[in-house]
TORRODREN-218569 format. One record per residue (C-alpha): residue number from 1; residue in three letters; x, y, z. Coordinates in steps of 0.5 Angstrom, whole numbers, plus 500, padded with zeros to 3 digits. Example, Ala and Ser with C-alpha at 12.3 -4.5 7.8 and 13.67 -1.06 7.14 Angstrom:
REM TORRODREN-218569
<resi=1&resn=ALA&u=525&v=491&w=516>
<resi=2&resn=SER&u=527&v=498&w=514>
This chain:
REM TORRODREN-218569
<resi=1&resn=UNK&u=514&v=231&w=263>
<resi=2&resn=UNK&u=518&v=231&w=256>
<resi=3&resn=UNK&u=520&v=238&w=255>
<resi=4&resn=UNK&u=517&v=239&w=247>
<resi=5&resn=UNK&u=519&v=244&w=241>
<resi=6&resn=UNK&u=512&v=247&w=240>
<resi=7&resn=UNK&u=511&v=252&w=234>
<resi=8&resn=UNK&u=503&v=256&w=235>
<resi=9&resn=UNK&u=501&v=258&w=228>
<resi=10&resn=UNK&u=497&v=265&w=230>
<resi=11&resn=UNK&u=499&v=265&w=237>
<resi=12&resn=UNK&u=499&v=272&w=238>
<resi=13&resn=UNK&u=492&v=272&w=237>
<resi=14&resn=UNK&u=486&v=271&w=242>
<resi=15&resn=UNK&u=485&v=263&w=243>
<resi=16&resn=UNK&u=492&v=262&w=241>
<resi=17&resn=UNK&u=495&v=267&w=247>
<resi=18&resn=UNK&u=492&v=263&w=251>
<resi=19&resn=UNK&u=495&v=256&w=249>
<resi=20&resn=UNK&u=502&v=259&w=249>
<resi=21&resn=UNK&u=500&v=262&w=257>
<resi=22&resn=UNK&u=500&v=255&w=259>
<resi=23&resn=UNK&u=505&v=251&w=254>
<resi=24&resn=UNK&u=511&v=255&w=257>
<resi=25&resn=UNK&u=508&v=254&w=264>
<resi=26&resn=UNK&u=508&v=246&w=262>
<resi=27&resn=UNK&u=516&v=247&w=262>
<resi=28&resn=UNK&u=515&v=247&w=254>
<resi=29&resn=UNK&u=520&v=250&w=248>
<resi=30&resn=UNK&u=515&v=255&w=244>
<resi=31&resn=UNK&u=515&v=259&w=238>
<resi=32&resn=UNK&u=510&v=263&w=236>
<resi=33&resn=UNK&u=508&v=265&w=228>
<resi=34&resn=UNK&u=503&v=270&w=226>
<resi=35&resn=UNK&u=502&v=276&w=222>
<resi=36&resn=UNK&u=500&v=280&w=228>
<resi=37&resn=UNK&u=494&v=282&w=223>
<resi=38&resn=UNK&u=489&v=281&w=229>
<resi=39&resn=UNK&u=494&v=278&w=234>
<resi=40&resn=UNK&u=499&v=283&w=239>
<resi=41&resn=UNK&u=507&v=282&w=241>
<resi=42&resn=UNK&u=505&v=284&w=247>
<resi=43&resn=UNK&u=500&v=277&w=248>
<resi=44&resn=UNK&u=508&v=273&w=248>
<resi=45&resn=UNK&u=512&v=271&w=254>
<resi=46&resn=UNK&u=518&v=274&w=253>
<resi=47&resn=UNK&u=521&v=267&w=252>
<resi=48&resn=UNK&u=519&v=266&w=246>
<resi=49&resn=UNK&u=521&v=267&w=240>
<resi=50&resn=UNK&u=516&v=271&w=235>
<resi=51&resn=UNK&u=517&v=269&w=228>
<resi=52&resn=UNK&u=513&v=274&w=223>
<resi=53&resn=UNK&u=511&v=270&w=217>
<resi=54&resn=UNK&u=505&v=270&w=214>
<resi=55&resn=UNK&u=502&v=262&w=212>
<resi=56&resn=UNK&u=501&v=264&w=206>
<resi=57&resn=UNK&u=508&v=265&w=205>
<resi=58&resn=UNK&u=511&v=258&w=203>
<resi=59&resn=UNK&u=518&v=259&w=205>
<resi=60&resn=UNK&u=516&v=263&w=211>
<resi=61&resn=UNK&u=512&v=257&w=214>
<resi=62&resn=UNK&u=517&v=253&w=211>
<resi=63&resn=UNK&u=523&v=256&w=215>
<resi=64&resn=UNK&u=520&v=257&w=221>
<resi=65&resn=UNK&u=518&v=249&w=221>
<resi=66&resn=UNK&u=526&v=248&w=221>
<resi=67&resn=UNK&u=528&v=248&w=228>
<resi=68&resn=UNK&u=527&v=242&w=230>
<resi=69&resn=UNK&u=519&v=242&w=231>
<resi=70&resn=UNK&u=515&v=237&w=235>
<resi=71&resn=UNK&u=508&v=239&w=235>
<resi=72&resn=UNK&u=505&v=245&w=231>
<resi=73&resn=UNK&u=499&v=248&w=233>
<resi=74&resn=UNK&u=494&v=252&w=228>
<resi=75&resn=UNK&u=490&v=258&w=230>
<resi=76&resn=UNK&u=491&v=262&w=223>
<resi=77&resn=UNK&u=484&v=262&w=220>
<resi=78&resn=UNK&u=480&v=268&w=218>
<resi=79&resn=UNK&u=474&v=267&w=222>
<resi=80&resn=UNK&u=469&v=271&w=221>
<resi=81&resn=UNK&u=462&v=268&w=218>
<resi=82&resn=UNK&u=459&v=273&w=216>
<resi=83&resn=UNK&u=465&v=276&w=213>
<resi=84&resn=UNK&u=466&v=268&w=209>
<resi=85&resn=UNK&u=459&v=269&w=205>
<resi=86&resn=UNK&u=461&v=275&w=202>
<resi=87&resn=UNK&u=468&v=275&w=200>
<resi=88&resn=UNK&u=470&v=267&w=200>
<resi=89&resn=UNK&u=476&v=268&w=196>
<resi=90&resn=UNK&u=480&v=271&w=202>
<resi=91&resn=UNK&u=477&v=265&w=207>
<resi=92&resn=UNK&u=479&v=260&w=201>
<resi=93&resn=UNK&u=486&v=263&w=200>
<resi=94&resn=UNK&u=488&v=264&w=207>
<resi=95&resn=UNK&u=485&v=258&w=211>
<resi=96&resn=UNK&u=485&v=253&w=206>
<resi=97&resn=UNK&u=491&v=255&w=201>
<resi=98&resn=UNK&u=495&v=256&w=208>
<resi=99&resn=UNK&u=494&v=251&w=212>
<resi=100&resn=UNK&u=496&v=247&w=206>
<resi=101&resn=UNK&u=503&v=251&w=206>
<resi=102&resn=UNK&u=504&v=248&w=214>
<resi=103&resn=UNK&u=502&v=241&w=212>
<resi=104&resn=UNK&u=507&v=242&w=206>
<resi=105&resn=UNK&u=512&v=245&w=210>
<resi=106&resn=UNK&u=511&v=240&w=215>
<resi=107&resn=UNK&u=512&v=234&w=211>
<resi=108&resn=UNK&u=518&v=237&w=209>
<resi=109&resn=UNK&u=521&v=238&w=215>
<resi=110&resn=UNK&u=519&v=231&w=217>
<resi=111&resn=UNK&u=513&v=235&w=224>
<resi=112&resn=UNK&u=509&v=229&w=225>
<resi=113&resn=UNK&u=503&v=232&w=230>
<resi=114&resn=UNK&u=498&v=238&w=229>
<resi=115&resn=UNK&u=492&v=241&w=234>
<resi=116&resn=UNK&u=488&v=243&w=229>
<resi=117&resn=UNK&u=482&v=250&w=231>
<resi=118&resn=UNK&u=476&v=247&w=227>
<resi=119&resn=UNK&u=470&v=249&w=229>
<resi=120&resn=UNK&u=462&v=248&w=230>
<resi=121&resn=UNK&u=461&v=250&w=224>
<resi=122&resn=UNK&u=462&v=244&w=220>
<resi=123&resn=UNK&u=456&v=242&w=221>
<resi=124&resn=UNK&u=451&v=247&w=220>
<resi=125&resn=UNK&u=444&v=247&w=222>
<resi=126&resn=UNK&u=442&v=242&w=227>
<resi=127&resn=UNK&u=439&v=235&w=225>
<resi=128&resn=UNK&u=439&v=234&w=232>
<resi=129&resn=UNK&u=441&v=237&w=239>
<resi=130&resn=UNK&u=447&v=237&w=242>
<resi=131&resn=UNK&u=451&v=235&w=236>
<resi=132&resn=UNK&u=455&v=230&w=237>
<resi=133&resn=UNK&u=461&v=228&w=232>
<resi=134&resn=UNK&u=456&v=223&w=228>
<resi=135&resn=UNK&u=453&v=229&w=226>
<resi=136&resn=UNK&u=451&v=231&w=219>
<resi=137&resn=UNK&u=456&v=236&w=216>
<resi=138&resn=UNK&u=454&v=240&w=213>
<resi=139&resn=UNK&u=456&v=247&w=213>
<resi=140&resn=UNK&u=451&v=253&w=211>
<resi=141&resn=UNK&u=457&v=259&w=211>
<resi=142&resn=UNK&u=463&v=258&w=207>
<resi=143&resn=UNK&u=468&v=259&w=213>
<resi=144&resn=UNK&u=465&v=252&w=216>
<resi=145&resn=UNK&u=466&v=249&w=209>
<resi=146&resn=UNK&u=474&v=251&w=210>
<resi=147&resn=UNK&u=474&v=248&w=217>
<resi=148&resn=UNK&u=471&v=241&w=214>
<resi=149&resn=UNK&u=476&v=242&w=207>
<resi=150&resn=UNK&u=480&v=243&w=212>
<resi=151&resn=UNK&u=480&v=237&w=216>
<resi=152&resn=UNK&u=479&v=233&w=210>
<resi=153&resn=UNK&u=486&v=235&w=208>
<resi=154&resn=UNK&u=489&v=233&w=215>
<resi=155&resn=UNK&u=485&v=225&w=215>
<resi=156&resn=UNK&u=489&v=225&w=207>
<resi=157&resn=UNK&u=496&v=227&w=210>
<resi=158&resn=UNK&u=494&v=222&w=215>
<resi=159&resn=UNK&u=494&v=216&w=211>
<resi=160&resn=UNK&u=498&v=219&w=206>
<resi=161&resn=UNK&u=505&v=223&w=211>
<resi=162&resn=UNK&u=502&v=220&w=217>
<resi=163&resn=UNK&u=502&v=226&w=220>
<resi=164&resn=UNK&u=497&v=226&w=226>
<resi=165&resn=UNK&u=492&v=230&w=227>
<resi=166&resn=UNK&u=487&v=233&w=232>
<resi=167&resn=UNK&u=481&v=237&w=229>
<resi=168&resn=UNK&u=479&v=240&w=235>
<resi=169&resn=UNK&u=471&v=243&w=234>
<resi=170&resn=UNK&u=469&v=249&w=238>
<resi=171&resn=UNK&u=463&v=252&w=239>
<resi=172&resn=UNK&u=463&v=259&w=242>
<resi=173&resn=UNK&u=470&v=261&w=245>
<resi=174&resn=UNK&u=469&v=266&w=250>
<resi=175&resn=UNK&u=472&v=269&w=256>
<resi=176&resn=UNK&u=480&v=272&w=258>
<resi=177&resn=UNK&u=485&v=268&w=262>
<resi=178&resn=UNK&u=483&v=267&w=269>
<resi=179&resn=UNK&u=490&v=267&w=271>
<resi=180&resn=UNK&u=491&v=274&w=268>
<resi=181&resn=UNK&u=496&v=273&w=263>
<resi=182&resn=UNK&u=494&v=275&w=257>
<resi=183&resn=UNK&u=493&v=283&w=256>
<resi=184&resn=UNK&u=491&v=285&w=250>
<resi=185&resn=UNK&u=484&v=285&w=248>
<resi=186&resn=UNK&u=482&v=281&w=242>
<resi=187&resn=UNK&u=483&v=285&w=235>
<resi=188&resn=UNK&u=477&v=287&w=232>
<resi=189&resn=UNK&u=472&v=282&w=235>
<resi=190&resn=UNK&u=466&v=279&w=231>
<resi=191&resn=UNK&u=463&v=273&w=236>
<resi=192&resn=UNK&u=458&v=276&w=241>
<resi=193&resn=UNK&u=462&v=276&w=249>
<resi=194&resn=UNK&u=467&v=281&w=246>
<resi=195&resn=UNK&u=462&v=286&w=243>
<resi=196&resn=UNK&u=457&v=286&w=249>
<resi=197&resn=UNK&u=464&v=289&w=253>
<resi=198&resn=UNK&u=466&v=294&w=247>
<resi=199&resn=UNK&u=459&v=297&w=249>
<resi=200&resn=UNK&u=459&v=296&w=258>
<resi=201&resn=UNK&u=466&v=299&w=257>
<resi=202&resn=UNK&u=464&v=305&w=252>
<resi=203&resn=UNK&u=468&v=303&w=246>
<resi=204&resn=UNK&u=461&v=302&w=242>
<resi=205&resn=UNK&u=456&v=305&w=243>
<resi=206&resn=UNK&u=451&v=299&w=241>
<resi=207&resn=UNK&u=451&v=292&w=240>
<resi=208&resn=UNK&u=446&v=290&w=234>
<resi=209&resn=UNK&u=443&v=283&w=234>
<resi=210&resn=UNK&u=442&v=279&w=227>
<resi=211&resn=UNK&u=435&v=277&w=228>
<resi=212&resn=UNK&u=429&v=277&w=233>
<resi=213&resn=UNK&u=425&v=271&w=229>
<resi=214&resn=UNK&u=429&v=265&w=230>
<resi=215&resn=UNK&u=425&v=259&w=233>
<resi=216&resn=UNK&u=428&v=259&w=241>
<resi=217&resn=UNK&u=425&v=262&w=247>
<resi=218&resn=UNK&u=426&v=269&w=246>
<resi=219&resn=UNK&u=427&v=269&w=238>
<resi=220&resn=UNK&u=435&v=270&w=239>
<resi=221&resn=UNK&u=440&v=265&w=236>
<resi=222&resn=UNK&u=443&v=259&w=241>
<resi=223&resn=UNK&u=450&v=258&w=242>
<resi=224&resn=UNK&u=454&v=255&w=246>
<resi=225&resn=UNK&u=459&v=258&w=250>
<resi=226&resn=UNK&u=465&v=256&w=252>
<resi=227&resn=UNK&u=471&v=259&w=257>
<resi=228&resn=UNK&u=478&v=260&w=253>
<resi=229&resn=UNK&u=481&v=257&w=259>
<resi=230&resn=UNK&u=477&v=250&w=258>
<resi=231&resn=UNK&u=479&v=251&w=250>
<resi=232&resn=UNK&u=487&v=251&w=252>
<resi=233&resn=UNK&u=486&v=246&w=257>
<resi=234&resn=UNK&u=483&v=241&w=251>
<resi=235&resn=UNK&u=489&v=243&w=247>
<resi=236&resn=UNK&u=494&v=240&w=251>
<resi=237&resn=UNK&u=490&v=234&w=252>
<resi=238&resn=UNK&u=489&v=233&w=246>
<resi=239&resn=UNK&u=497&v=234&w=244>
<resi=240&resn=UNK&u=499&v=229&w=250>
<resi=241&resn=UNK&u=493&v=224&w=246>
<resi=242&resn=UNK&u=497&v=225&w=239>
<resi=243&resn=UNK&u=503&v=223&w=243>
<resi=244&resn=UNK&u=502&v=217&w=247>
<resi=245&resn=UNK&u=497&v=214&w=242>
<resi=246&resn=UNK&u=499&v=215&w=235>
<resi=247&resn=UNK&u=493&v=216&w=233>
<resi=248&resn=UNK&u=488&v=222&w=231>
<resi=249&resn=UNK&u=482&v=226&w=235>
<resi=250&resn=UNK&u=476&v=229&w=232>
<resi=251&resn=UNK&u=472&v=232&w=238>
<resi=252&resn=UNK&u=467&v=236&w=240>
<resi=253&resn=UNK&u=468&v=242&w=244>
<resi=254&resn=UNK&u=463&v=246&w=248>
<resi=255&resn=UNK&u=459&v=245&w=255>
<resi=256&resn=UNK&u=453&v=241&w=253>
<resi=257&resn=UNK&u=448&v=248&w=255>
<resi=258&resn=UNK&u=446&v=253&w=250>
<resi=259&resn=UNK&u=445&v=261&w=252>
<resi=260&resn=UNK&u=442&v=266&w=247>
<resi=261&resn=UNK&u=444&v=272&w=245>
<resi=262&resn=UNK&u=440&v=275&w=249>
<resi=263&resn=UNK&u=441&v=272&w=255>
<resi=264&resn=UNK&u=448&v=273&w=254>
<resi=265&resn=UNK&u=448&v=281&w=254>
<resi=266&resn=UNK&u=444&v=280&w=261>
<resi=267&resn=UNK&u=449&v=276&w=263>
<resi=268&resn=UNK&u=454&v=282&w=261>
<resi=269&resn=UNK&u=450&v=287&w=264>
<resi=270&resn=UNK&u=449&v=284&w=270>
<resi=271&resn=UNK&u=457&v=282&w=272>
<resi=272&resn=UNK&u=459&v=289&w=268>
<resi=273&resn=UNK&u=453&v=294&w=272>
<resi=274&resn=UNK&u=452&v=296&w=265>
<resi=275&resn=UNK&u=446&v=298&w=261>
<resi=276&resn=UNK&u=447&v=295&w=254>
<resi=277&resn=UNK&u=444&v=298&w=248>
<resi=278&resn=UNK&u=443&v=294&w=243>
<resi=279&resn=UNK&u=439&v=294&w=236>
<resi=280&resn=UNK&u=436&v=288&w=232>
<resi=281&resn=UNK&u=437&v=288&w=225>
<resi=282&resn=UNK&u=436&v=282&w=219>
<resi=283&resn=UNK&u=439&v=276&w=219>
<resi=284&resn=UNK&u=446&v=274&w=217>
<resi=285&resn=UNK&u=447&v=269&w=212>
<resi=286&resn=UNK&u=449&v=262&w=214>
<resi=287&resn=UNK&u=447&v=263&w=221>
<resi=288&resn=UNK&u=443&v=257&w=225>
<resi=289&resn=UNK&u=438&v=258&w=230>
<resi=290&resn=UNK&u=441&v=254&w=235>
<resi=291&resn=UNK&u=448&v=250&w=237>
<resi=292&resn=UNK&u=449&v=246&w=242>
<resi=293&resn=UNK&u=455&v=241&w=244>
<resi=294&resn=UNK&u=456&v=235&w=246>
<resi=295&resn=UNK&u=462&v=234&w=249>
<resi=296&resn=UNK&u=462&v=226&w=251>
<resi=297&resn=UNK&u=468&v=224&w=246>
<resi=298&resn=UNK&u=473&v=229&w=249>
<resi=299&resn=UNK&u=470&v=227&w=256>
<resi=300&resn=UNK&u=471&v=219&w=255>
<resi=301&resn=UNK&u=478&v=220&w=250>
<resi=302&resn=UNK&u=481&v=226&w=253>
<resi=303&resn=UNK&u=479&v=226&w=261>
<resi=304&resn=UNK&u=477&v=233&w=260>
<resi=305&resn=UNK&u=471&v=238&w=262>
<resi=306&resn=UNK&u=469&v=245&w=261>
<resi=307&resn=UNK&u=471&v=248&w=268>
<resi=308&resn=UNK&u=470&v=256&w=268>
<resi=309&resn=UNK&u=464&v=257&w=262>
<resi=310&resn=UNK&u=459&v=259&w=266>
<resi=311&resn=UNK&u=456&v=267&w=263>
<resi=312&resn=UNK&u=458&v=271&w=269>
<resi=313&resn=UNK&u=465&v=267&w=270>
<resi=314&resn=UNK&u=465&v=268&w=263>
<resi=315&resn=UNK&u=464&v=277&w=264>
<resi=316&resn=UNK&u=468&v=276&w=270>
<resi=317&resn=UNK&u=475&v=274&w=267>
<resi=318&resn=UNK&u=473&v=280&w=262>
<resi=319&resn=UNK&u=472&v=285&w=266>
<resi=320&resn=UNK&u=480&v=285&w=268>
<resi=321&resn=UNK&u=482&v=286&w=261>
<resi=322&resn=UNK&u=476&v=292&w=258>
<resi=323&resn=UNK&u=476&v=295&w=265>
């Protein structure tokens, strides 16, 4: 196997720590860039290199490009939904502005390959179920509209800078590393799996719930909820795809079975042994009742399948970190 410089933008973070794990059990050259805002030092291995930097800072981004780098990896969004509606500008500036600095710097420093963390949320509510990647793109929160900008802008630096590219769409990242590599607990969570944990493990004291009157069984919004270890799987495959075949990716990610809200805090409750208190309110802006994955594409291209996404696996692999 090629040994590869690799730089993991946010890869102090969450999702990213958990593709930094893997890439340096590959035998690869790794770097990680991030801001620490919600990512922790102690995440990285200590053989690779932390460069603190911002994306929004050009000459930042740009200096980190310059040390003979193979493959870039992206996970420095602001990725609160929520939080898009309400203050779009932050998420236009760094999500946006930003990944337009990294493509910069890329062409700059001649980097010819970028794994890309998109998002299901470019599609927005569901014209049918599971979304496959023919799906309408309509996006009903302003972060998925910056995950789409951002994809647009990656197909033009195809075509333009012949920069390949694999957006990545991810359904409902959950769960911590089976192997027990990542420590840190994820700053300031705002998807469900995390908060049901603050509450089992006495952090929060009850969880609330945007929303009873949906169109589903229990009047709770469906997602699809997928392992982080899967995720990172697919992310090397998709970086091995790029090389071999020069050519670029758009997948879904996800396991194809949809869970509601509260279905999951059972689950959680069920693996913890925990009651967890929980309060409904209104609905958020921009939140569709249900999203559900068709992966068949990242089956067919990558030879990938979501292995570890089951809930009580799911809350199983959370356990060690919360508890």
């Amino acid at each position: 196997m090629q040994k590869l410089n690799i730089l993991v933008i946010g890869g102090a973070g969450y999702i990213g720590s958990h593709i930094v794990a893997d890439l340096v059990e590959e035998g690869h050259s790794v770097i990680v860039f991030d801001n620490l805002s919600s990512g922790f030092k102690e995440n990285i291995p200590d053989e690779v290199e932390l460069i603190l930097g911002d994306i929004k800072n050009k000459s930042e981004i740009n200096e980190a490009m310059k040390k003979n780098i193979n493959v870039v990896f992206h996970f420095a969004a602001l990725k609160a939904a929520g939080d898009s509606m309400i203050v779009p500008e932050k998420f236009a500036d760094n999500n946006i502005s930003g990944t337009l600095n990294i493509l910069g710097a890329m062409v700059e420093n001649d980097v010819k390959s970028i794994v890309f963390s998109s998002s299901a949320a470019v599609y927005g509510e569901p014209a049918y179920l599971p979304i496959d990647e023919k799906h309408p793109i309509v996006p009903e929160n302003y972060y998925g509209y910056t995950k789409i900008c951002i994809e647009r802008n990656l197909e033009w630096f195809s075509k333009l800078k012949n920069i390949r590219y694999a957006a990545l769409r991810y359904f409902n990242a959950t769960g911590y590393d089976v192997k027990g590599r990542v420590k840190c607990k994820e700053n300031n969570p705002a998807n469900l799996s995390p908060l049901v944990m603050e509450v089992a493990s006495g952090m929060r004291e009850k969880l609330y719930i945007y929303g009873n009157d949906y169109d589903t069984p229990d009047g709770t919004c469906i997602r699809d909820y997928i392992h982080v270890n899967d995720l990172s799987e697919a992310h090397l495959l998709a970086m091995d795809y790029l090389l071999k075949n020069d050519k670029d990716l758009v997948v879904n990610l996800g396991t194809g079975k949809g869970a509601s809200v509260l279905e999951v805090i059972n689950a959680g409750a069920k693996v913890t042994g925990k009651t967890i208190s929980h309060e409904f309110t209104a609905r958020r802006a921009g939140d569709p009742s249900e999203l559900i994955a068709s992966s068949e594409l990242a089956r067919e291209l990558l030879g990938w399948e979501a292995k570890y996404s089951d809930l009580e696996n799911i809350f199983r692999t959370m356990e060690a970190v919360y508890f």
